[in-house]
C-alpha positions in Angstrom: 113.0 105.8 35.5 110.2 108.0 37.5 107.1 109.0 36.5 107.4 112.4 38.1 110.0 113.4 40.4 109.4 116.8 42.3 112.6 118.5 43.7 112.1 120.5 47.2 110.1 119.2 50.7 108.4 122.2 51.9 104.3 122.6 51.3 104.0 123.1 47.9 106.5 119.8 47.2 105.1 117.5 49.8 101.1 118.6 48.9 102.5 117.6 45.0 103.1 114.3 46.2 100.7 113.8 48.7 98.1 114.3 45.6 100.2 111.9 43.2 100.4 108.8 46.2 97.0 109.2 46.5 95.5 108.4 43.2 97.7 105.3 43.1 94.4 103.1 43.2 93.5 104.5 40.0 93.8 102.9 36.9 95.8 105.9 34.8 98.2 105.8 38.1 98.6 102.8 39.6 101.9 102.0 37.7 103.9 105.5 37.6 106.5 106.1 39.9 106.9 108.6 42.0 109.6 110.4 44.0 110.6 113.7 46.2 113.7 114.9 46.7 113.3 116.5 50.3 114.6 119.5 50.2 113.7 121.2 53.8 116.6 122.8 55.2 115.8 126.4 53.5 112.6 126.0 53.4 110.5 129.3 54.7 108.6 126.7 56.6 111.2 126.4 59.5 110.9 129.4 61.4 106.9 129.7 60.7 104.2 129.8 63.1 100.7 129.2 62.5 97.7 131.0 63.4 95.6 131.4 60.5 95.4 128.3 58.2 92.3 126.5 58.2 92.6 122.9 59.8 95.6 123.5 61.1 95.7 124.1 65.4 96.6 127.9 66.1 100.4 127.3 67.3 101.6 124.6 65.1 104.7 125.1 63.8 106.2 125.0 60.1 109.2 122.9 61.6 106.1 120.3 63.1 104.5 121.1 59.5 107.9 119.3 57.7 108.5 116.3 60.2 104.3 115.3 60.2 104.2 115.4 56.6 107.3 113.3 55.4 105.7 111.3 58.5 102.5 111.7 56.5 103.4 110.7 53.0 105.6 108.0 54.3 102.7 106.2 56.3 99.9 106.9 53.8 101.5 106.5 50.5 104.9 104.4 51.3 105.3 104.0 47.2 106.2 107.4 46.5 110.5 107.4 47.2 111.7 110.2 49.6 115.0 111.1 48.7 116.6 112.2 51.8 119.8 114.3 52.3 120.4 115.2 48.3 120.8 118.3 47.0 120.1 118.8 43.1 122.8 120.2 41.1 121.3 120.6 37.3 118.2 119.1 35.2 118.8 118.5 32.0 116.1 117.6 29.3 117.1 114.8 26.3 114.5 113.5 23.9 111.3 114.1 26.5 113.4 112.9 29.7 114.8 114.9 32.3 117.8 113.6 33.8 118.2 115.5 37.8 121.8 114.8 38.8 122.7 115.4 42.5 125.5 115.7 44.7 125.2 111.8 45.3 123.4 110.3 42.1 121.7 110.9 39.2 117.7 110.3 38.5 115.6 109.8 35.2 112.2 111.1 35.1 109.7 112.2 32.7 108.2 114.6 34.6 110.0 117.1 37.0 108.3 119.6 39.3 110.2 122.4 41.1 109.2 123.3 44.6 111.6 125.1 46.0 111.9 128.5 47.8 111.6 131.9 46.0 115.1 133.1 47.3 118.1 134.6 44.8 119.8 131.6 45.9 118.6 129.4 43.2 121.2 127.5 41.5 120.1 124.5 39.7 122.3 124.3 35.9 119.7 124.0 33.2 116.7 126.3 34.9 118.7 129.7 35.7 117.8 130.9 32.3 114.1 130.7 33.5 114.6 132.8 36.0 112.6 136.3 36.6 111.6 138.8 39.2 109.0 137.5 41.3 106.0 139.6 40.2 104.6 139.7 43.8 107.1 140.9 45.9 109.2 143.6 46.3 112.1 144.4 44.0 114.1 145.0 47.0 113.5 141.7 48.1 115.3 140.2 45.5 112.6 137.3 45.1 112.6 134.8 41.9 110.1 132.9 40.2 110.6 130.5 37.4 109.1 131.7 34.0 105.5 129.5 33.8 102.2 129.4 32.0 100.0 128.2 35.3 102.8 126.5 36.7 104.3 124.9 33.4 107.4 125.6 32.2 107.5 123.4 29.4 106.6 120.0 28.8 107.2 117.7 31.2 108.3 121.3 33.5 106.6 122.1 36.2 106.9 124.7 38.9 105.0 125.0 42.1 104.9 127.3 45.1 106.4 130.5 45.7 108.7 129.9 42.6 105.7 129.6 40.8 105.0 133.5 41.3 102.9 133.0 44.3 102.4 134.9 47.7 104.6 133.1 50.5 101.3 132.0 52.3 101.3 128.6 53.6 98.0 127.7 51.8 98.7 129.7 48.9 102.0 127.1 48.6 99.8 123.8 49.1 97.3 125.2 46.9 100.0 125.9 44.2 101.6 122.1 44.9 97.8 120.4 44.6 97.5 122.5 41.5 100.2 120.9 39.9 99.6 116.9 41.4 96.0 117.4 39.6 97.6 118.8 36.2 99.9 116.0 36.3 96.7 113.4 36.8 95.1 115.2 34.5 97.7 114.1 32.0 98.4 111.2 32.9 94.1 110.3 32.6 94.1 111.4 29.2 93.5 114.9 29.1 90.5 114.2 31.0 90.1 116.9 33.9 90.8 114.9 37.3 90.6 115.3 41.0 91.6 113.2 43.8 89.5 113.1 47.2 88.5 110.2 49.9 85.3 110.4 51.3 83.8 109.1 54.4 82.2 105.3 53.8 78.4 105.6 54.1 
């Protein structure tokens, strides 16, 4: 059983669970389990080039983007499980738990987050009927977005990234996945409005 288990690798997924491995010293965290399935291979991210992202060197690639940050999340926060190699078939929700089933296994969690691409090639069984025109982009472009209230779905629900509705802008996409890691931290402090940052030791 997972805590929260967020489905797709590119930035918004992997900034999600960058922000939910690193409040694992906290009290309200320090027990919940957390996993990604690492979706990557669609992502919008592969064939990207950057030039205009703050903190990141002009010329670094979305491809160099995916790699560093499993490498990332892996070295930083080893407790959070990267599901490699998976692709998710349906969610289904049952009394408050979502079960994700996958072409290899099947995965319990009480909270699932959606981070995939905005693309009319969505098929996961038990979200289509959330899907809608993406509100910012061009009808021609056929984009999707999952049906949210500030990235929620319903409970337990969560979508982030350019499903969300968002722009496809690389910080736009992290933004949208840190979003969603603090709402999640949020919940699970209480209802008590929470933030995650280190800060240099004086």
């Amino acid at each position: 059983m997972l805590d929260a288990l967020i489905i797709g690798g590119g930035a918004a997924g992997m900034q999600c669970a960058l922000v939910l491995g690193s409040a694992k010293k906290a009290p309200y965290a320090k027990d919940k389990k957390v996993g990604i399935v690492m979706h990557q291979k669609a992502s919008h991210l592969q064939s990207a080039l950057f030039n205009n992202v703050l903190g990141i060197a002009p010329g670094t690639t979305g491809a160099q983007i995916l790699k560093e940050g499993k490498e990332q999340l892996a070295n930083l926060y080893p407790e959070v499980l990267q599901i490699e190699n998976e692709k998710v078939l349906s969610v289904e929700e049952k009394k408050g738990i979502y079960t994700v089933i996958t072409n290899k296994k099947s995965y319990e969690a009480k909270i699932i987050v959606v981070a995939l691409g905005y693309t009319d090639m969505f098929d996961i069984d038990g979200l289509k009927h959330y899907i809608e025109p993406h509100a910012l982009s061009p009808a021609d472009k056929n984009r999707i977005q999952l049906k949210n209230n500030n990235h929620l779905i319903t409970e337990g629900l969560y979508v982030a990234g350019t499903l969300a509705g968002g722009r496809s802008q690389f910080a736009i996409a992290a933004g949208s996945g840190a979003q969603v890691g603090t709402d999640i931290l949020t919940l699970w402090n209480g209802g008590k409005h929470t933030k995650v940052h280190d800060k240099i030791a004086e």
